[in-house]
C-alpha positions in Angstrom: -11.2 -19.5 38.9 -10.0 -18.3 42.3 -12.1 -17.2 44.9 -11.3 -14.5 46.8 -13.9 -15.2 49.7 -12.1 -15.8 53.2 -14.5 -18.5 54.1 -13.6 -20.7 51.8 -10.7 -22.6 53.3 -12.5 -23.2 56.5 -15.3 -23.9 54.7 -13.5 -26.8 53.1 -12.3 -27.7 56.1 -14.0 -30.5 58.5 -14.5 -30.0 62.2 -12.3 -32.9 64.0 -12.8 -31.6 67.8 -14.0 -28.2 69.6 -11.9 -27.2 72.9 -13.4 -24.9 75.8 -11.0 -24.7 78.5 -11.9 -22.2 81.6 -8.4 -20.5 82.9 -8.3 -19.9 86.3 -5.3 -18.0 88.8 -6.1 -20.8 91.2 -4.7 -23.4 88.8 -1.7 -22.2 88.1 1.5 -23.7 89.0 3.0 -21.3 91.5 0.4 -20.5 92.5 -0.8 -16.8 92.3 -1.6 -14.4 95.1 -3.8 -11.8 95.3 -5.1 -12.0 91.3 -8.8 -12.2 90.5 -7.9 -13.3 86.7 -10.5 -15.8 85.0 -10.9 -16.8 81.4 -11.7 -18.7 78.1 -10.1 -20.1 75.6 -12.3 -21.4 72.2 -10.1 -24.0 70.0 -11.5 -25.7 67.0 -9.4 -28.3 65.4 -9.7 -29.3 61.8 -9.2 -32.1 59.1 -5.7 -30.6 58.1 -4.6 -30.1 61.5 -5.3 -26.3 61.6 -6.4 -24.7 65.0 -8.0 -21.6 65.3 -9.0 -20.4 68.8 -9.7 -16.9 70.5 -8.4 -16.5 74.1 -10.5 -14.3 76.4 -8.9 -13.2 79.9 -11.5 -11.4 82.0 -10.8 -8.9 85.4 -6.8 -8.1 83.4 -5.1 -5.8 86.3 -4.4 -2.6 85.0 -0.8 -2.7 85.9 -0.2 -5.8 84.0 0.2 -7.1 80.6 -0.5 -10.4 78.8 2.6 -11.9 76.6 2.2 -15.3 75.6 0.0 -18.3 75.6 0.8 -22.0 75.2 -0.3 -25.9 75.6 1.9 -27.2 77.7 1.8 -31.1 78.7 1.5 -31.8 82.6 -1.5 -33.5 84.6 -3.6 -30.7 86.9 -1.1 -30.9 89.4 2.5 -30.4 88.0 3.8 -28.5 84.6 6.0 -29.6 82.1 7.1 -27.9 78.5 5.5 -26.6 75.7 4.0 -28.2 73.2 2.3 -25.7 71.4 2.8 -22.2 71.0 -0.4 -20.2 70.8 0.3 -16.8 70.9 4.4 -15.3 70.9 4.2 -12.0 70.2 5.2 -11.7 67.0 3.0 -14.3 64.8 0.0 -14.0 67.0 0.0 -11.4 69.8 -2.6 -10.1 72.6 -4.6 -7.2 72.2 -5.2 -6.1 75.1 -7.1 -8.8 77.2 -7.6 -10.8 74.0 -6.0 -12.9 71.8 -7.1 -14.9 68.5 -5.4 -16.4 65.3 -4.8 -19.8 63.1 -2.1 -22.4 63.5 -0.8 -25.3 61.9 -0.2 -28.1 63.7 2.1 -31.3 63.3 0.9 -34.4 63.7 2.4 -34.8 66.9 1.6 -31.8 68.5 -2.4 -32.2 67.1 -2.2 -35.8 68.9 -0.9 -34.2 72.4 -3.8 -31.4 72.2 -6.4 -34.4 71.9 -4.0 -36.5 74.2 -4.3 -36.5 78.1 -2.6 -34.2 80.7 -2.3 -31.2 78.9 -3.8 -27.7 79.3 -3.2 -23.9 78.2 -0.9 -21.3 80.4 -1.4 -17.6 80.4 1.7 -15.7 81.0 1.9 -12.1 81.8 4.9 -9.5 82.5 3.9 -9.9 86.6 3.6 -13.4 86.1 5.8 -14.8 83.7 5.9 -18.4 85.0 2.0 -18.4 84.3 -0.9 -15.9 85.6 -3.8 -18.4 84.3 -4.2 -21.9 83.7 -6.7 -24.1 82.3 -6.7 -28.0 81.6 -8.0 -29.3 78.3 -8.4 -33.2 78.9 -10.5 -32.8 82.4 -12.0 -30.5 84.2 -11.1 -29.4 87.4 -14.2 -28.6 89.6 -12.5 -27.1 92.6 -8.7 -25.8 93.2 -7.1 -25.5 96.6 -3.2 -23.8 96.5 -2.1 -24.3 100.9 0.6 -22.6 101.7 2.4 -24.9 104.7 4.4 -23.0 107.0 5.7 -25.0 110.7 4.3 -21.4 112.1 0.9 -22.3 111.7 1.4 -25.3 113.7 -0.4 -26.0 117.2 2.0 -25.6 119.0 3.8 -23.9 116.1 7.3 -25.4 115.6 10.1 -22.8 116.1 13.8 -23.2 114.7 12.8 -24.7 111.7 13.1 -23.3 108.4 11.0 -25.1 106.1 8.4 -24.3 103.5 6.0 -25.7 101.6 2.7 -25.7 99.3 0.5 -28.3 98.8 -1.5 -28.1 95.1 -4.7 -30.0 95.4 -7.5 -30.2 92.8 -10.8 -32.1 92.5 -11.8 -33.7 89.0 -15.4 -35.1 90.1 -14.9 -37.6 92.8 -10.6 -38.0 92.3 -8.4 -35.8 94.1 -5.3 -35.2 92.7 -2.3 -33.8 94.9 1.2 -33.0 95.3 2.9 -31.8 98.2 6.4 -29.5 98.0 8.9 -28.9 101.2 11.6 -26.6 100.2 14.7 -26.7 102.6 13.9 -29.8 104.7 16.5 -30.7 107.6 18.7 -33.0 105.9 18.5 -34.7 109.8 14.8 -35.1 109.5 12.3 -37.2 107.2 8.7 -36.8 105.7 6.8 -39.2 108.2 2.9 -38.9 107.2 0.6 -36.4 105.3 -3.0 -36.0 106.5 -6.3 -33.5 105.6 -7.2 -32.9 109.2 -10.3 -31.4 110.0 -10.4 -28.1 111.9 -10.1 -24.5 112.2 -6.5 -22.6 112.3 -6.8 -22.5 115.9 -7.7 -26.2 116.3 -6.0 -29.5 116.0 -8.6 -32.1 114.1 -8.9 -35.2 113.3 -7.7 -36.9 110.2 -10.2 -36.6 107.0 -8.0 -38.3 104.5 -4.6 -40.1 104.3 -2.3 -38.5 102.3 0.1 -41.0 102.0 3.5 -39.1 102.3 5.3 -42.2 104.1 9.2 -40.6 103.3 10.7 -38.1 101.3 10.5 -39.9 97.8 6.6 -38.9 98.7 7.4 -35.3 98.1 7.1 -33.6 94.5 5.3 -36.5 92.6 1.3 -36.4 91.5 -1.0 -38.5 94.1 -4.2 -39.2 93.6 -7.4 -40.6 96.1 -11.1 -41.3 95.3 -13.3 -40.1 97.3 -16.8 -40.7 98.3 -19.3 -38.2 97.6 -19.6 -37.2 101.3 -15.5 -36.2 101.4 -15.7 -34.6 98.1 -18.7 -32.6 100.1 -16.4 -32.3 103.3 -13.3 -30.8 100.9 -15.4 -28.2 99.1 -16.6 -27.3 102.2 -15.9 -28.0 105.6 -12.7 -26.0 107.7 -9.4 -28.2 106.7 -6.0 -28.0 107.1 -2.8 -30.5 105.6 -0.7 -31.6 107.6 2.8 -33.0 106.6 4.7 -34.8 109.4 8.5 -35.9 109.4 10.6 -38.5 111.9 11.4 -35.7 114.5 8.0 -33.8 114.5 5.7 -36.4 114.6 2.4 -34.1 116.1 3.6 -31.9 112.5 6.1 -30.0 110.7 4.1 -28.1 108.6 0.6 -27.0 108.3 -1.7 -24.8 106.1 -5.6 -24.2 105.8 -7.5 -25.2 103.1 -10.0 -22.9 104.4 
């Protein structure tokens, strides 16, 4: 006999691991302005390496569309490519703010979504590169995106023409970070990187070492450990980064963390 109940193959099935991964705009990698986009994605993982997961994007601007989803590898601070194709389109595609469906997996790919530094990316006609982003192997409790800028300096530093962002996120008491200058005076060099503390119209003193000691500094994953009171102090308190290089050594670039 043949059953025509649609229960029964995941009935048969066994539950090998549950996923629920908050998305986030703040996570994502640009970062994106001006969005209020959260959401949730639910991914059981079975016996026969079958996924099945629903995708829920919450606050969609009416003037934009979701397109596709994915696992992608990369730790909370940098991306990297896909590894798993959630929803394309075609096979599985959004209805409206939500998407849901079955896949199966390889071997591989079902040991990078139980691996580490992986996590889910939203992508939407506005924001193709990513609109929200969620890691599955850790949670990230707080997400700072500074955008660094030698105007914002104290003095600010004129007839330069670099920019920068630094992506910061805290997963409990670890900070992970990476700093990015774009266009940096091939005459000049990263010096030192600080979290100063201070209001945009102040210069503070240092909070936290950043460790940017030269230019091989830039565009690599960093990580501190904090004590409880600095994690406090981050969440908090007014900070600004500060990136310094050879021939600005008071700072080249600076943005509030708040």
């Amino acid at each position: 006999m043949v059953s025509c109940n649609s229960n029964d193959d995941t009935e048969s099935k066994m539950l090998v691991e549950s996923f629920t991964v908050s998305l986030d705009n703040a996570n994502s990698i640009p970062m994106v302005m001006g969005r209020a986009e959260t959401g949730t994605i639910e991914m059981n993982l079975y016996d026969d390496n079958s996924l099945m997961f629903t995708l829920t994007v919450n606050n969609l601007s009416t003037t934009d569309a979701l397109v596709a989803a994915h696992v992608h590898t990369g730790d909370v601070v940098s991306t990297g490519g896909v590894a798993i194709t959630l929803v394309d389109g075609t096979n599985i595609a959004f209805s409206g703010n939500k998407a849901s469906g079955t896949l199966q997996l390889t071997a591989e790919q079902t040991a990078t979504l139980k691996g580490s530094d992986v996590y889910v990316n939203v992508h939407s006609t506005q924001s193709p590169a990513g609109l929200l982003r969620g890691q599955i192997d850790v949670t990230v409790d707080n997400a700072y995106n500074v955008m660094l800028s030698p105007a914002n300096e104290i003095p600010a530093v004129t007839g330069r023409n670099e920019t920068g962002t630094a992506y910061v996120r805290l997963v409990g008491t670890k900070m992970f970070y990476k700093v990015v200058v774009n266009n940096l005076d091939p005459t000049d060099a990263i010096a030192a990187g600080h979290i100063h503390s201070g209001a945009s119209t102040v210069n503070g003193g240092v909070l936290l070492n950043l460790e940017m000691t030269n230019n091989a500094q830039l565009n690599i994953t960093k990580s501190l450990t904090l004590s409880a009171e600095n994690v406090t102090k981050v969440n908090t308190d007014a900070l600004y980064v500060n990136i310094h290089s050879t021939k600005v050594a008071s700072g080249l670039l600076r943005g509030q963390i708040r």
